[in-house]
Residue, then its C-alpha position, 0 to 999 in steps of 0.5 A: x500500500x502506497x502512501x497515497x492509495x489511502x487518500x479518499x477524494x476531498x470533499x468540495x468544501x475542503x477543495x474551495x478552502x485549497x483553492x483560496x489559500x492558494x489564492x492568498x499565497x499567489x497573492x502574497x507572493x505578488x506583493x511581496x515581490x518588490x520587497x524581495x527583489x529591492x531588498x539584499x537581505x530579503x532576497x531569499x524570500x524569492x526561493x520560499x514559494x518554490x520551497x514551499x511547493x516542493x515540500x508540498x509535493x514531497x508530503x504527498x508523494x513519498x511522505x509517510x501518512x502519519x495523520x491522526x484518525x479522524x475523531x472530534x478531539x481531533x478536530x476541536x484541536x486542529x481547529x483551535x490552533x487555526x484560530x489561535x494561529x490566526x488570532x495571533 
């Protein structure tokens, strides 16, 4: 068994929730851009979008499934970082 065979097809929600972080990434990234290329010592940000995709890629791919099953706990947990996350 592959690590990918046991991934089930995301529900449409979750694809919608995908599609706008990436929106925001993109869109970080466009505004970022200036900064990163007027500025030496930020320069390496140009690399962390291409970092950050390759990383994603290689979760997917040869990453080991890890992930706590799912139950309530779970995502009361999940959920209450993402809204301290974003509260901080």
């Amino acid at each position: 068994m592959t690590a990918t065979s046991s991934f089930h097809r995301p529900a449409p929600l979750i694809m919608a929730g995908l599609a706008l972080a990436a929106l925001l990434i993109i869109i970080r990234s466009v505004l970022l851009w200036p900064e990163w290329t007027g500025n030496p010592d930020l320069s390496h940000g140009l690399f962390m979008p291409v970092v950050f995709l390759l990383l994603l890629h290689e979760a997917r791919t040869r990453g080991t499934p890890r992930y706590l099953p799912p139950s309530r706990l779970a995502i009361a947990a999940t959920a209450s970082l993402v809204i301290g996350g974003i509260g901080l």
